[in-house]
BALUM-992656 format. One record per residue (C-alpha): y, x, z; residue number from 1. Coordinates in Angstrom, 1 decimal. Example, Ala and Ser with C-alpha at 12.3 -4.5 7.8 and 13.67 -1.06 7.14 Angstrom:
2
pt Y -4.5; X 12.3; Z 7.8; pos 1
pt Y -1.1; X 13.7; Z 7.1; pos 2
//
This chain:
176
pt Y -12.8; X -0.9; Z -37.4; pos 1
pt Y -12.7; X -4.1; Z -36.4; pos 2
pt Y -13.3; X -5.1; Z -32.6; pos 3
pt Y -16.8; X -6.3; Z -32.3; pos 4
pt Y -18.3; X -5.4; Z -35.2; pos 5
pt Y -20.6; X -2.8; Z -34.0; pos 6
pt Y -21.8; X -5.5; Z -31.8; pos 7
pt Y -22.2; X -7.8; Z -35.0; pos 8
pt Y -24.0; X -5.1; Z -37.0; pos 9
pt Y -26.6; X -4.5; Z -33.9; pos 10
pt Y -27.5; X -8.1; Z -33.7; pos 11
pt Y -28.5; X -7.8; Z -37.3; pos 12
pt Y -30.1; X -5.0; Z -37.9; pos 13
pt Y -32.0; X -6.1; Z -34.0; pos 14
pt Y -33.1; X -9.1; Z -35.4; pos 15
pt Y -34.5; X -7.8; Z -38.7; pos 16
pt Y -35.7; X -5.0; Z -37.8; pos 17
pt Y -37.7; X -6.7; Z -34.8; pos 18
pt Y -39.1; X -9.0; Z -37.2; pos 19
pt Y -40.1; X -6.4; Z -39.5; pos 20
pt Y -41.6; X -3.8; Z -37.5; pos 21
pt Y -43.5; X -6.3; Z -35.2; pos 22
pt Y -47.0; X -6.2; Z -37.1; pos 23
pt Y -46.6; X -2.4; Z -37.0; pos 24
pt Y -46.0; X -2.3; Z -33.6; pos 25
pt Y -48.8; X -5.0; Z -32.3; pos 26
pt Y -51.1; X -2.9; Z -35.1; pos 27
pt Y -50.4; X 0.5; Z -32.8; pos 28
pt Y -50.7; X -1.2; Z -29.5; pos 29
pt Y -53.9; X -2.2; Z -30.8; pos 30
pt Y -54.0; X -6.3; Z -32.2; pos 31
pt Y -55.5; X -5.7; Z -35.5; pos 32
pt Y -56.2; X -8.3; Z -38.4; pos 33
pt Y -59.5; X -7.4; Z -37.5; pos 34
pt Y -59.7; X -8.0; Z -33.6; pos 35
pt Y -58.7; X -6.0; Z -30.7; pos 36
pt Y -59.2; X -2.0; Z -31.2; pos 37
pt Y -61.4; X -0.5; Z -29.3; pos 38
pt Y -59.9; X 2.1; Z -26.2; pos 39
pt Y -56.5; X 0.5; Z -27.1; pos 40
pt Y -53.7; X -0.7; Z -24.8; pos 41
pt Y -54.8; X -4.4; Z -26.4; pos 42
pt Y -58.5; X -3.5; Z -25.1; pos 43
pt Y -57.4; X -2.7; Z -21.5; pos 44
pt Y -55.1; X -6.2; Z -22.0; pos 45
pt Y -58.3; X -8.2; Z -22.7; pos 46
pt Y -60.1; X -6.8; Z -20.0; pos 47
pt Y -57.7; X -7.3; Z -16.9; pos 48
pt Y -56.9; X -10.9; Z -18.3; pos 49
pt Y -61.2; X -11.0; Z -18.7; pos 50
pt Y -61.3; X -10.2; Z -15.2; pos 51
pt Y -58.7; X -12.2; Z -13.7; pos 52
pt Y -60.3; X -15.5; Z -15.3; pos 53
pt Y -64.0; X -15.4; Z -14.9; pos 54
pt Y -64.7; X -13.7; Z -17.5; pos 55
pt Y -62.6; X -14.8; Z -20.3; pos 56
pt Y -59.3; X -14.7; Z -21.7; pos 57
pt Y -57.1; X -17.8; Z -21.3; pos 58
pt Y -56.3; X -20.0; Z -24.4; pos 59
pt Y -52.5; X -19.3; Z -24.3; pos 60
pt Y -52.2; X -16.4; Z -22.3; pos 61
pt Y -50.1; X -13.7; Z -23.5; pos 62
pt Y -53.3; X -11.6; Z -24.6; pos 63
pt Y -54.6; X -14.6; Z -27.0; pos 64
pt Y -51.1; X -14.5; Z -28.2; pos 65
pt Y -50.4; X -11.4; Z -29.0; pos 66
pt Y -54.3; X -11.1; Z -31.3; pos 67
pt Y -53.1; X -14.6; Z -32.7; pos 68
pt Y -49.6; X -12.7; Z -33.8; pos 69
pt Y -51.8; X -9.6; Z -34.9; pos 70
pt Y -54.3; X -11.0; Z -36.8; pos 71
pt Y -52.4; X -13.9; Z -39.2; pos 72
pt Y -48.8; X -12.2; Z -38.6; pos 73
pt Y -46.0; X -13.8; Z -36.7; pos 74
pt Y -45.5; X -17.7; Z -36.9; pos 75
pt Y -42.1; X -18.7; Z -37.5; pos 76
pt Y -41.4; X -19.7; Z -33.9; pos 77
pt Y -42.9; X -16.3; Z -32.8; pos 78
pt Y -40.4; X -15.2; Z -35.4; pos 79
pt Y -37.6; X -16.3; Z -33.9; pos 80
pt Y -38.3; X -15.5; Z -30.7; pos 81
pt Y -38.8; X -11.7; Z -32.1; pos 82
pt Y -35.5; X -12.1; Z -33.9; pos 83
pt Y -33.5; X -13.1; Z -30.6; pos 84
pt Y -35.4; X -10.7; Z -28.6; pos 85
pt Y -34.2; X -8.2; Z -31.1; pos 86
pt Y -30.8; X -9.3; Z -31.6; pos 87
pt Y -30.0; X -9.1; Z -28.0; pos 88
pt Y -31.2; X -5.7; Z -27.7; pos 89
pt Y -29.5; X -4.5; Z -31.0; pos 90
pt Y -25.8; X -6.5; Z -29.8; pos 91
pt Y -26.2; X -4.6; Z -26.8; pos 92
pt Y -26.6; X -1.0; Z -28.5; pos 93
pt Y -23.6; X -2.5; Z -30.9; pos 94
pt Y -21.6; X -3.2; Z -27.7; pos 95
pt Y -21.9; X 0.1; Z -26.5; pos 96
pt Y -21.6; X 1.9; Z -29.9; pos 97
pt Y -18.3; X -0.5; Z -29.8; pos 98
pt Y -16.8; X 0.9; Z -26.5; pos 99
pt Y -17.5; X 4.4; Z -27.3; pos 100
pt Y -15.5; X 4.2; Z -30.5; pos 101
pt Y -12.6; X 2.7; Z -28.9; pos 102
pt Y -12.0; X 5.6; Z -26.7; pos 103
pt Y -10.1; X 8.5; Z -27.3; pos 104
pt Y -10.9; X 11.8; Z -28.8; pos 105
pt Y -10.1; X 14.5; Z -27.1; pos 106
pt Y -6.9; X 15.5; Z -29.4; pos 107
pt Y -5.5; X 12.3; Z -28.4; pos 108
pt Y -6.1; X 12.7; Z -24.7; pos 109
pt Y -4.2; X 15.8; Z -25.0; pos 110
pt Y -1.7; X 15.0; Z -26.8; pos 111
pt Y -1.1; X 11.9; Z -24.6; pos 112
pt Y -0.9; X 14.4; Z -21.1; pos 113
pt Y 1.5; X 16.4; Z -23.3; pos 114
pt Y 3.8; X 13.4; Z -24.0; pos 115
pt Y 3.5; X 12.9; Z -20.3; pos 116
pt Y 4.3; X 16.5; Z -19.4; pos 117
pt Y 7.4; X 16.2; Z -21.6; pos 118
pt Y 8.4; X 12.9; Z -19.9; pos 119
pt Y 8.0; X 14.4; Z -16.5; pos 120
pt Y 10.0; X 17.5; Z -17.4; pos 121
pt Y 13.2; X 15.3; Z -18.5; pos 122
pt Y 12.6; X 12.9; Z -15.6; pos 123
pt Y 13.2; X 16.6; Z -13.3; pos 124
pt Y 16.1; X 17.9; Z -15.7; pos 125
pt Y 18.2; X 14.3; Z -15.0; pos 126
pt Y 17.1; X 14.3; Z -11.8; pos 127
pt Y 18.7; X 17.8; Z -11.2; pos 128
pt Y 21.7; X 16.7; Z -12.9; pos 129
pt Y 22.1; X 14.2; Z -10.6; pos 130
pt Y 21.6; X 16.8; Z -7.7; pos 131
pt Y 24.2; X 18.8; Z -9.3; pos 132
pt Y 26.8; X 16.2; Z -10.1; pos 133
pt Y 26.2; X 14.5; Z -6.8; pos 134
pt Y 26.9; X 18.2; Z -5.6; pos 135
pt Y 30.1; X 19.0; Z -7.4; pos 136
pt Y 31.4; X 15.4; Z -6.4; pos 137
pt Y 30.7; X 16.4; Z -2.5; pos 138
pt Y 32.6; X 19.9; Z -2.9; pos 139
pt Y 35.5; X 18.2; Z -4.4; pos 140
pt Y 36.2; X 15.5; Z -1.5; pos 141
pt Y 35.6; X 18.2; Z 1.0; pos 142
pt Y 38.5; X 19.9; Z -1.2; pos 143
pt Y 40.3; X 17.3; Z -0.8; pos 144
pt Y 39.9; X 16.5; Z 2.9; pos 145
pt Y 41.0; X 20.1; Z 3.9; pos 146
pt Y 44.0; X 19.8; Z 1.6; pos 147
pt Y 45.3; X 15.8; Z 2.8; pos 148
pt Y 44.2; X 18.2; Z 6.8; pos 149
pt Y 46.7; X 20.6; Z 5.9; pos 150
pt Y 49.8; X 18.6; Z 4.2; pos 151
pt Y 49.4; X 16.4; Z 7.4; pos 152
pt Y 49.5; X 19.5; Z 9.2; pos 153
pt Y 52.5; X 20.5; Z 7.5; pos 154
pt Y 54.0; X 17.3; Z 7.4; pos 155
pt Y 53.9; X 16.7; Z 11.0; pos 156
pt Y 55.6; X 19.9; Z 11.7; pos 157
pt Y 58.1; X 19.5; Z 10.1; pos 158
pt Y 58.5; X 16.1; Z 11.1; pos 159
pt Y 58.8; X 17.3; Z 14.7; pos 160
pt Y 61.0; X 20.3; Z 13.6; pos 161
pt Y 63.1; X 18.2; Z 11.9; pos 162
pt Y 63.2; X 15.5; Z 14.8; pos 163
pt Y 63.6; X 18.5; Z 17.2; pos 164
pt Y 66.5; X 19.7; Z 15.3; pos 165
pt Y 68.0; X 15.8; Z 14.9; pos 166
pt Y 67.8; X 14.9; Z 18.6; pos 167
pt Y 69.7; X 18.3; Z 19.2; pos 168
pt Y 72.4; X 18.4; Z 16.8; pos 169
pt Y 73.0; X 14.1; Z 18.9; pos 170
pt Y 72.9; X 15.4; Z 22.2; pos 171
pt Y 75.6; X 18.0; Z 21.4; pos 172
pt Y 77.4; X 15.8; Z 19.1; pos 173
pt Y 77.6; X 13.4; Z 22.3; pos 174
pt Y 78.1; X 16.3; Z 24.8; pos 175
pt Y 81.0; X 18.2; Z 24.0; pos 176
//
């Protein structure tokens, strides 16, 4: 789907639905076509707002409102002021419903960590390999260091065996 839409669709169906179910819902609270229900939440309404003005309820006030709305319907500014009301909410439900189906299922999740396992595994394996190579190259110059220590070895020996040997063979050719 389609980023956003969820929001879109909750907007929509918030707005229209708002609309809609508004005389229901003013009805149930109480603001009938035929004036305020008795023992209703709209009856407790009237009385604070009685009481905080003297006596009577303010031209205006939300009380004289809400009987207005219940009693001819919704005008079409009260309308749209339901319909935004309701949009907002709904886009809000749609936003969530939105992130929630972007996330991941579970499969996914694990076969993401096993990708990840796999790629740590061969990360290890060529890092071993590494070791080992790095190993192999250190035994072989060592190899080589002992053998270049003994050919000098050797070499110098002879070299003074054979300089020994030279220096002789002069002194006795000069010293008869």
């Amino acid at each position: 789907m389609k980023r956003g839409l969820f929001t879109i669709i909750g907007a929509a169906v918030g707005a229209v639905g708002t609309v809609a179910l508004a005389p229901m819902a003013l009805t149930m609270a109480g603001f009938t076509s035929a004036g305020i229900a008795a023992g209703s939440m709209a009856a407790s309404m009237m009385s604070s707002a009685a009481i905080a003005n003297g006596g009577g309820v303010a031209a205006g006030s939300l009380v004289a409102l809400l009987q207005s709305a219940g009693a001819a319907g919704l005008s079409a500014g009260a309308a749209a002021v339901v319909a935004s009301v309701g949009a907002a909410a709904g886009a809000v439900v749609g936003g969530a419903a939105d992130l929630l189906s972007r996330s991941k299922s579970p499969s996914e999740v694990m076969k993401r960590r096993k990708t990840m396992k796999i790629r740590k595994m061969m990360a290890m394996k060529r890092r071993n390999m590494m070791k080992r190579s790095n190993i192999m190259i250190r035994k072989k110059m060592m190899k080589s260091i002992v053998v270049s220590a003994v050919v000098n070895k050797i070499i110098t020996k002879m070299h003074k065996k054979y300089h020994k040997n030279a220096t002789l063979k002069i002194f006795n050719a000069l010293n008869p």
